[in-house]
C-alpha positions as a Python dict, from the first residue, in 0.01 Angstrom:
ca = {
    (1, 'X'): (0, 0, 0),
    (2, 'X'): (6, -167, 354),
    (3, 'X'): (208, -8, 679),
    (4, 'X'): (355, -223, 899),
    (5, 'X'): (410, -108, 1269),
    (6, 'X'): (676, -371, 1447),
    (7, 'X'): (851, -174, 1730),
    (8, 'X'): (949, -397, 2011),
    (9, 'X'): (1205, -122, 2066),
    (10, 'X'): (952, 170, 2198),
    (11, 'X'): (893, 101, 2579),
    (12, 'X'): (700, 204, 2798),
    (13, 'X'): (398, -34, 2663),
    (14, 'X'): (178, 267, 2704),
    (15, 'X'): (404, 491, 2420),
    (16, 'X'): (381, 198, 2180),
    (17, 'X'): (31, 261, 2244),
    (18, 'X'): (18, 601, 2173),
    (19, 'X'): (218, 579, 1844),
    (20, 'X'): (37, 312, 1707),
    (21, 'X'): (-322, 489, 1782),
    (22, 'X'): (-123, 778, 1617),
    (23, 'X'): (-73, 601, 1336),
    (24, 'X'): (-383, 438, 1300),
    (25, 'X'): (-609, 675, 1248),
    (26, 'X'): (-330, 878, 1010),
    (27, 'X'): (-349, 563, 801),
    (28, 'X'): (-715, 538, 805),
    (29, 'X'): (-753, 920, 685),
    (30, 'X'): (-497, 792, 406),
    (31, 'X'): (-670, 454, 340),
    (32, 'X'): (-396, 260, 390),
    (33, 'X'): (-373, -86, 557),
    (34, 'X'): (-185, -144, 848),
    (35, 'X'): (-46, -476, 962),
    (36, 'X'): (92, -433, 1333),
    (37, 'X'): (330, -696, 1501),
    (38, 'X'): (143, -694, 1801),
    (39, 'X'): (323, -947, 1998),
    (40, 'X'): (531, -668, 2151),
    (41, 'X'): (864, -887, 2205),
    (42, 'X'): (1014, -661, 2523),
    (43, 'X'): (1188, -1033, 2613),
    (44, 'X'): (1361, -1049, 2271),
    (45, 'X'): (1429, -690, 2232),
    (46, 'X'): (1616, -657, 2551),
    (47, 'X'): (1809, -996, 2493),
    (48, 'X'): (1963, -871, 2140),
    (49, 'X'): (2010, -498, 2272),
    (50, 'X'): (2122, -509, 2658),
    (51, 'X'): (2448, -641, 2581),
    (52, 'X'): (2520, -375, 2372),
    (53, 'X'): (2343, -84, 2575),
    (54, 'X'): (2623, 138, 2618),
    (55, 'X'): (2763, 137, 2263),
    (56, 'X'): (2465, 330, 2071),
    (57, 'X'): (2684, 285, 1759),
    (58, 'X'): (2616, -97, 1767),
    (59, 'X'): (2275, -89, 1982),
    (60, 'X'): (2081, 90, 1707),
    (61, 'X'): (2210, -111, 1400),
    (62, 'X'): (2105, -447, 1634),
    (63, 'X'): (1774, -273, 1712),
    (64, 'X'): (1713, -192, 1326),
    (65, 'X'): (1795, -552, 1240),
    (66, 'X'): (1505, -663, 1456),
    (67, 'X'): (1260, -438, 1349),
    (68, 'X'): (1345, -465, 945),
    (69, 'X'): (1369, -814, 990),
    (70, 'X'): (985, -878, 1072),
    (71, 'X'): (903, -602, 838),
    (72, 'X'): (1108, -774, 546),
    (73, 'X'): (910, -1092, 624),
    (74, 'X'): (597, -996, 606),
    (75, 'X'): (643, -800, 287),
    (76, 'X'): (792, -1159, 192),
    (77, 'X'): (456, -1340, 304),
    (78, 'X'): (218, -1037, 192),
    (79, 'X'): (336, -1095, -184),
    (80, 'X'): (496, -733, -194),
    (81, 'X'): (797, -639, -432),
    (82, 'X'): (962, -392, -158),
    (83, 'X'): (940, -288, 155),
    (84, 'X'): (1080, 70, 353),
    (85, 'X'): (1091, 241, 657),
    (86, 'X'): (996, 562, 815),
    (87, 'X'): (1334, 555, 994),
    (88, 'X'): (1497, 723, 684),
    (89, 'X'): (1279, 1026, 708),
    (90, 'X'): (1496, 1112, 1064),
    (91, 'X'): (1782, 1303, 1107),
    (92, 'X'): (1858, 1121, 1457),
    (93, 'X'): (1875, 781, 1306),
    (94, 'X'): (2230, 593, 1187),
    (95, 'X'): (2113, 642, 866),
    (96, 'X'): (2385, 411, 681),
    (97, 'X'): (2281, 131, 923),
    (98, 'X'): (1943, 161, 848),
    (99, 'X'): (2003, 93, 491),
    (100, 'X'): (2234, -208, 553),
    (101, 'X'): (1981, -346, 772),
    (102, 'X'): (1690, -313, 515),
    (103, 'X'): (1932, -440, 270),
    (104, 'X'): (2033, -752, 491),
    (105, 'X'): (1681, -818, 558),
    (106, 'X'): (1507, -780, 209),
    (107, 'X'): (1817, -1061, 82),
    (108, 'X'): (1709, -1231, 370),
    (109, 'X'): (1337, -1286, 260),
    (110, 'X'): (1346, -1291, -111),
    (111, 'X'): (1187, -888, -122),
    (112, 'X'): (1385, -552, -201),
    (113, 'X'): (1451, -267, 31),
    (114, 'X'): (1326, 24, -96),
    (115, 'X'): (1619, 302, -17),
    (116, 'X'): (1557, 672, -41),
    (117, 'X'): (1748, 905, 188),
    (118, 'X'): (1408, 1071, 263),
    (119, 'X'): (1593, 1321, 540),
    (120, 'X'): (1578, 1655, 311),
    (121, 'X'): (1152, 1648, 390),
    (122, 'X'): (1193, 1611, 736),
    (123, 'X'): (1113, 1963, 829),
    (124, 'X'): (813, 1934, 575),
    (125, 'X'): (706, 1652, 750),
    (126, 'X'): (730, 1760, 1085),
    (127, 'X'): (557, 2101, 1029),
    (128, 'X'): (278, 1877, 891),
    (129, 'X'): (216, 1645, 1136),
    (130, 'X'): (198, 1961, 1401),
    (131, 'X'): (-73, 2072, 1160),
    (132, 'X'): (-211, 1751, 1156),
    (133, 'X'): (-229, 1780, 1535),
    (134, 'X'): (-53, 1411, 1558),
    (135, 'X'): (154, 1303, 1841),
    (136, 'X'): (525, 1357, 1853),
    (137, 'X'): (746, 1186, 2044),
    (138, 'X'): (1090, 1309, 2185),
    (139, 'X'): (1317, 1021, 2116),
    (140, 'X'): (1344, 694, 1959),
    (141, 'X'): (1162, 497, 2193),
    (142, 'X'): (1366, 272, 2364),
    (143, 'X'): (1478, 305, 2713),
    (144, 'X'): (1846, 387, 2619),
    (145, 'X'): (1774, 644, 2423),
    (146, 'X'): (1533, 812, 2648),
    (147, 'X'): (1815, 795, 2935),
    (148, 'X'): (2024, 935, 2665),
    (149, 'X'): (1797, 1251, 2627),
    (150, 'X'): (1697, 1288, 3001),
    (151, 'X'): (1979, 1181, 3215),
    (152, 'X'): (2226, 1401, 3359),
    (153, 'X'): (2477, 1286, 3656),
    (154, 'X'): (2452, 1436, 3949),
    (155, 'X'): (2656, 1717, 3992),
    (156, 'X'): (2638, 1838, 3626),
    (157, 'X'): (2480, 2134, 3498),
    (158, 'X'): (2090, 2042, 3476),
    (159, 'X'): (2137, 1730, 3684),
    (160, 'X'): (1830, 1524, 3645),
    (161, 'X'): (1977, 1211, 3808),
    (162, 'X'): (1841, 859, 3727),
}
């Protein structure tokens, strides 16, 4: 089994940092191979998303695209029957666009999408990675989502201002 870590979507650089070392050692514990898309593609990100920034219902689906995309190819190249994501573990996620990516991309590249809803061990999961002492972030990654979560106007209850 091989992980692949392609997130052009988590910003700032230094969170993509922390979630890959994160996963790293995780994986090595596991002894499973990693394969990370380490070209971090802000440039191309930001051109497919920013147009659609304030319409989450068609940013994520666009952001999923990107990231399935390279994850579907390199299954493709690495001689691997199917490929999956850890984005159907999450309650938070647009969970029927997630599929329809990984469905889009796997025809795409010749390799099948592996679908599970895997949302029912989320709690499991989450209680073990506390245990595990691993890092947990507090939203998706990308800067839209992050304003989502933080960003109050001012003059609102719990105005944070941006």
């Amino acid at each position: 089994m091989t992980a692949c870590y392609a997130n052009p979507n988590i910003h700032p650089y230094r969170e993509w940092e922390k979630r890959l070392a994160t996963l790293r050692e995780y994986l090595a514990a596991e002894e499973v191979d990693l394969e990370v898309d380490d070209r971090y593609d802000l440039k191309g990100y930001l051109a497919a998303v920013l147009p659609l920034a304030d319409d989450p219902a068609r940013r994520c689906p666009a952001c999923y695209r990107i990231r399935l995309a390279e994850v579907a190819r390199r299954a493709a190249e690495g001689g691997y029957h199917a490929f999956s994501t850890t984005l159907l573990v999450s309650p938070y996620q647009r969970h029927e666009a997630v599929a329809e990516a990984g469905h889009q991309a796997g025809r795409a590249c010749g390799v099948s999408f592996y679908y599970r809803d895997f949302r029912p061990g989320w709690k499991e999961a989450v209680r073990v990675s506390r245990e595990l002492g691993m890092y947990r972030q507090g939203y998706c990654g990308c800067l839209f989502s992050e304003r989502e979560r933080y960003w109050r106007p001012h003059g609102t209850d719990g105005a944070k201002g941006a």
